[in-house]
C-alpha positions as CSV (number, residue, x, y, z in Angstrom):
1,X,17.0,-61.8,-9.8
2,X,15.4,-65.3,-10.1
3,X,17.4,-67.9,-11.7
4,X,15.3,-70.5,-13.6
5,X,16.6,-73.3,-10.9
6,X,15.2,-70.6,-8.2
7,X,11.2,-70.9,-7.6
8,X,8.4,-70.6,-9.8
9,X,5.7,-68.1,-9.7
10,X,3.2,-70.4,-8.4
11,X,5.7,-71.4,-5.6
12,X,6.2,-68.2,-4.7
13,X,2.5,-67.4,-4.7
14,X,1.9,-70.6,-2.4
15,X,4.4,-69.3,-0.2
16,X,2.9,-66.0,0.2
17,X,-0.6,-67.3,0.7
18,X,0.5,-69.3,4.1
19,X,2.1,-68.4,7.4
20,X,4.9,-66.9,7.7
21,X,6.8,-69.8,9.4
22,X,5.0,-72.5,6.6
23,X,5.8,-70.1,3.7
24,X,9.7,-70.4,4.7
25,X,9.2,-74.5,4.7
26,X,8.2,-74.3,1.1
27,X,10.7,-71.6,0.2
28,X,13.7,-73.0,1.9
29,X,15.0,-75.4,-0.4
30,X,15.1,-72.5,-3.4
31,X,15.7,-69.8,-0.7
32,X,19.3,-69.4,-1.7
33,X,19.0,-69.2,-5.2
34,X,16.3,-66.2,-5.0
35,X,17.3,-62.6,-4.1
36,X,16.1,-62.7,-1.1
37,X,19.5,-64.2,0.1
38,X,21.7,-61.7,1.7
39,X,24.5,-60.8,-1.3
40,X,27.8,-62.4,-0.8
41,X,29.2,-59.1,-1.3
42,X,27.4,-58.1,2.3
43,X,28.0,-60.8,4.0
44,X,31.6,-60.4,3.3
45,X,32.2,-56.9,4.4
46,X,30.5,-57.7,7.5
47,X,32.3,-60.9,8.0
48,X,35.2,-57.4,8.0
49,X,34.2,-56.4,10.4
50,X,33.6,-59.0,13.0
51,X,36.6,-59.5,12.3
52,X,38.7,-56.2,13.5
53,X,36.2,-56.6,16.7
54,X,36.9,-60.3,17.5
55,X,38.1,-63.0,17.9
56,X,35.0,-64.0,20.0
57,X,34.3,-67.3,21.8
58,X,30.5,-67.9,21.0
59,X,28.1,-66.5,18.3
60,X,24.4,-66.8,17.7
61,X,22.7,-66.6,14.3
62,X,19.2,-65.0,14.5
63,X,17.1,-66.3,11.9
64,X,20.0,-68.1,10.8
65,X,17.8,-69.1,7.1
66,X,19.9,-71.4,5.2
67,X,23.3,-70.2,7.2
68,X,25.0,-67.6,5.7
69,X,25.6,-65.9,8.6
70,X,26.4,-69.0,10.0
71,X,29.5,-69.3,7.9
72,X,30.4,-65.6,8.5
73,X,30.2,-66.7,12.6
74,X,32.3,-69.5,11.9
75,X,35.1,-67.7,10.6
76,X,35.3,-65.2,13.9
77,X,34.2,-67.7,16.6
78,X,36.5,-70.2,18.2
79,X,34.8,-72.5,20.2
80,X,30.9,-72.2,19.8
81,X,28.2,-71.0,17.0
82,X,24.3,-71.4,17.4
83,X,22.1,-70.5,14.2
84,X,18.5,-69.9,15.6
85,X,14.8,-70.1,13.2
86,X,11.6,-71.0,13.5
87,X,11.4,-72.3,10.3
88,X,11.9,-76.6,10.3
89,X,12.7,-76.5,6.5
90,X,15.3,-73.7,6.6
91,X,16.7,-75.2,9.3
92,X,16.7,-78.6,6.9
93,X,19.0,-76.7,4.3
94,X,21.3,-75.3,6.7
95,X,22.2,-78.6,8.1
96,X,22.6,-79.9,5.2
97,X,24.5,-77.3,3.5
98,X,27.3,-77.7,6.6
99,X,27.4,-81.5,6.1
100,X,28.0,-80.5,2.3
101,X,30.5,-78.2,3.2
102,X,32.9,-80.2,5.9
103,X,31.3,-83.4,6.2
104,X,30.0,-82.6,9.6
105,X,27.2,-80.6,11.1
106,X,29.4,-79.7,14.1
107,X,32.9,-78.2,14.0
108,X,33.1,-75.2,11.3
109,X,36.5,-74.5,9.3
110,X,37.2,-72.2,12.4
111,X,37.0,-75.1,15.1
112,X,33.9,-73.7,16.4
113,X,30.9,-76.3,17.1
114,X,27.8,-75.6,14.9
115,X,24.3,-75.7,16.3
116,X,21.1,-75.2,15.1
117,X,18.3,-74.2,16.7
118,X,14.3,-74.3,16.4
119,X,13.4,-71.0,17.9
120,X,11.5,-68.0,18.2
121,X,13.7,-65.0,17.9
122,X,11.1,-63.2,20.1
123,X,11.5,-65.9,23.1
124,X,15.1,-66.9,22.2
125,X,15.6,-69.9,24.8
126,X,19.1,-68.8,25.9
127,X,20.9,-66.8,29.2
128,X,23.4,-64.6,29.1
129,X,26.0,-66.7,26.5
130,X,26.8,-65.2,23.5
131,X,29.8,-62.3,22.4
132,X,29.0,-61.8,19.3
133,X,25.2,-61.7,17.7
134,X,24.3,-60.9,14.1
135,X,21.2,-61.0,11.8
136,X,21.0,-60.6,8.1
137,X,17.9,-59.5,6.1
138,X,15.2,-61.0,8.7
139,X,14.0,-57.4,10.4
140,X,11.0,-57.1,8.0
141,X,9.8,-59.8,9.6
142,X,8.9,-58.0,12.7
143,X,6.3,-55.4,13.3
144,X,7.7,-52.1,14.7
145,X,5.7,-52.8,18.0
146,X,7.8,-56.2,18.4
147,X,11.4,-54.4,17.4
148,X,11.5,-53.0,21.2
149,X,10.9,-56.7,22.9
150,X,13.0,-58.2,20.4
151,X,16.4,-56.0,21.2
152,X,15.5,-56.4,25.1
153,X,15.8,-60.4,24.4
154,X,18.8,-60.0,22.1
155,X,20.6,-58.0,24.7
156,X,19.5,-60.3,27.1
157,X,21.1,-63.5,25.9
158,X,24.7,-61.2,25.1
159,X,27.5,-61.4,27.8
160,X,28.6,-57.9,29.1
161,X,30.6,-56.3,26.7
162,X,29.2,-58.3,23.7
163,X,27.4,-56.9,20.2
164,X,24.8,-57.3,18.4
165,X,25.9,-56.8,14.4
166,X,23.7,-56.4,11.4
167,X,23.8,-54.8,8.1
168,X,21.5,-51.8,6.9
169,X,21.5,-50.7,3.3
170,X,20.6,-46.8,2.5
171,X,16.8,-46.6,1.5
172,X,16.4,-46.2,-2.2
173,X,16.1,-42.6,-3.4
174,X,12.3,-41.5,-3.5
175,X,11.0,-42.5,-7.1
176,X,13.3,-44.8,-8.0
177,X,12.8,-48.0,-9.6
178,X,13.6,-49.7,-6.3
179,X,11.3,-47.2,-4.0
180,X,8.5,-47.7,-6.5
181,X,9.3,-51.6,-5.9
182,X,9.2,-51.8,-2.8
183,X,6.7,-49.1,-1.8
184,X,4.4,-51.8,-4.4
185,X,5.3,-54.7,-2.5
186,X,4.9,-53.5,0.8
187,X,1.2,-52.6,-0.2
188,X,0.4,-55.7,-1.4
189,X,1.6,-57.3,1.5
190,X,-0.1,-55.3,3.8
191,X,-4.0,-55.6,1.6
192,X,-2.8,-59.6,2.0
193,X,-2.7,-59.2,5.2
194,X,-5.8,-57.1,6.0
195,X,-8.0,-60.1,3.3
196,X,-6.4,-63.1,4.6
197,X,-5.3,-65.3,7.1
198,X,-2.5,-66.7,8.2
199,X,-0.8,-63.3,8.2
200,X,2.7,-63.5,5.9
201,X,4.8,-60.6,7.7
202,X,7.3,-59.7,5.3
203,X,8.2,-55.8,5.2
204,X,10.4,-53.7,3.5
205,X,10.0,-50.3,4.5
206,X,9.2,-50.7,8.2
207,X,13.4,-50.1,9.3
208,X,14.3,-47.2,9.4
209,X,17.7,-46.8,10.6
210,X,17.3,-43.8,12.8
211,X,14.2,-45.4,14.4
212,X,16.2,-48.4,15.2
213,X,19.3,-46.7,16.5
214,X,17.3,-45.0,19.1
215,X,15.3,-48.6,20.0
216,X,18.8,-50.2,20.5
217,X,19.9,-47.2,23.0
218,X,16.7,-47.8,25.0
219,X,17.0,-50.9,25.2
220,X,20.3,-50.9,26.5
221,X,22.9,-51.3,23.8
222,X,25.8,-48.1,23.0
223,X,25.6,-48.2,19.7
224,X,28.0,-47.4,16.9
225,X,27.6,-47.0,13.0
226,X,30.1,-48.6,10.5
227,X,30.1,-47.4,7.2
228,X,30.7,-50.5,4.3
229,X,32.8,-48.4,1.7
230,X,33.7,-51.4,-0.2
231,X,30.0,-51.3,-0.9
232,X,30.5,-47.7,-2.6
233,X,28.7,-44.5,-2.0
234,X,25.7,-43.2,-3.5
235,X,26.0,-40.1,-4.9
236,X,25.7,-37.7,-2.2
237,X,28.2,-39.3,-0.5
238,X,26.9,-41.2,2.1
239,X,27.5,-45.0,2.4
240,X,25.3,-47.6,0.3
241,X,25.1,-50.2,3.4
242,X,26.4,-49.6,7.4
243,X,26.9,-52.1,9.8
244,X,25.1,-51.2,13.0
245,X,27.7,-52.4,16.3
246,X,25.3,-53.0,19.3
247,X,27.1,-52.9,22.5
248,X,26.1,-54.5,25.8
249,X,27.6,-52.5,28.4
């Protein structure tokens, strides 16, 4: 929930009334205290799980935010780390949160050089130099149509061998609280987006886990499905959250 050191509505209805990439400016020095930040408890399990695939010797970010998975990178990469966004001002706080946090904005607690990167994750300015790539909470960001061209240049920019990592929680149960939330926001955004310009893409409901899976595979990737069980099951039994493990051959 919003804290009352997180953004105020006015703020947040600024935000949402410019472009995508200027709405992130405004947001980013209140983005961590606001729920869109991935949950520690997310991050964490997925930090697990680099970890009993890893070590690895460079990571990328991609649309790294404020650097949280930044952090998670650090602690499974030993010589290199890139966090890439197109937004300046969250760019801003992520540097300064790693000077806050070791007095440097290069080597992480790991020993691995930090670097951030103005990018677009669509025409990520890299060859083939990565192990280990990972993404947390930034997918609704991208139209379906993109999700194709985006995996093609994610794969692109992994060595042989190396995965592409991400986190996707179990869609809400139909006519729950959180469907009916998110079914309502994804509306509004899209009658925003049909009255005025700049667009803001922000989705919710546009990735769908079985959709994705079969991008990643023709895209390229083999691709594997990790089930979070320290962040429980719902009550058929399924997992709440899985980590999807994209392999380049």
């Amino acid at each position: 929930m919003f804290t009352p050191q997180g953004p105020t509505l006015r703020e947040l209805t600024v935000q949402a009334l410019s472009s995508t990439e200027h709405g992130y400016d405004l947001l980013a020095p209140k983005f961590d205290l606001t729920p869109f930040r991935t949950p520690d408890r997310v991050l964490d399990a997925v930090a697990d799980t680099l970890g009993a695939l890893g070590p690895f010797r460079a990571g990328l970010d991609i649309c790294c935010g404020t650097g949280a998975g930044v952090d998670v990178l650090r602690e499974v990469c030993v010589e290199r780390v890139t966090g890439v966004d197109f937004s300046a001002g969250m760019l801003a706080t992520a540097r300064s949160a790693l000077l806050t946090k070791d007095g440097s904005g290069g080597a992480g607690s790991g020993g691995a050089v930090v670097d951030l990167i103005r990018a677009d994750a669509r025409a990520l300015p890299f060859r083939a130099a990565f192990d280990v790539a990972v993404s947390f909470g930034a997918f609704g960001h991208f139209l379906p149509s993109e999700r194709p061209a985006l995996f093609t240049r994610v794969r692109e920019v992994l060595r042989p061998g190396g995965v592409f990592v991400f986190p996707v929680p179990a869609p809400p149960r139909v006519g729950s609280r959180l469907y009916w939330t998110l079914w309502g926001f994804d509306a509004a955004m899209r009658a925003r987006n049909a009255l005025w310009r700049p667009p803001f893409v922000m989705y919710y409901r546009t990735f769908r886990l079985t959709d994705v899976v079969d991008e990643l595979i023709r895209t390229g990737f083999e691709v594997d499905l990790v089930a979070l069980d320290g962040l429980g099951r719902r009550p058929d039994g399924s997992p709440r959250c899985r980590v999807v493990v994209a392999r380049r051959p």
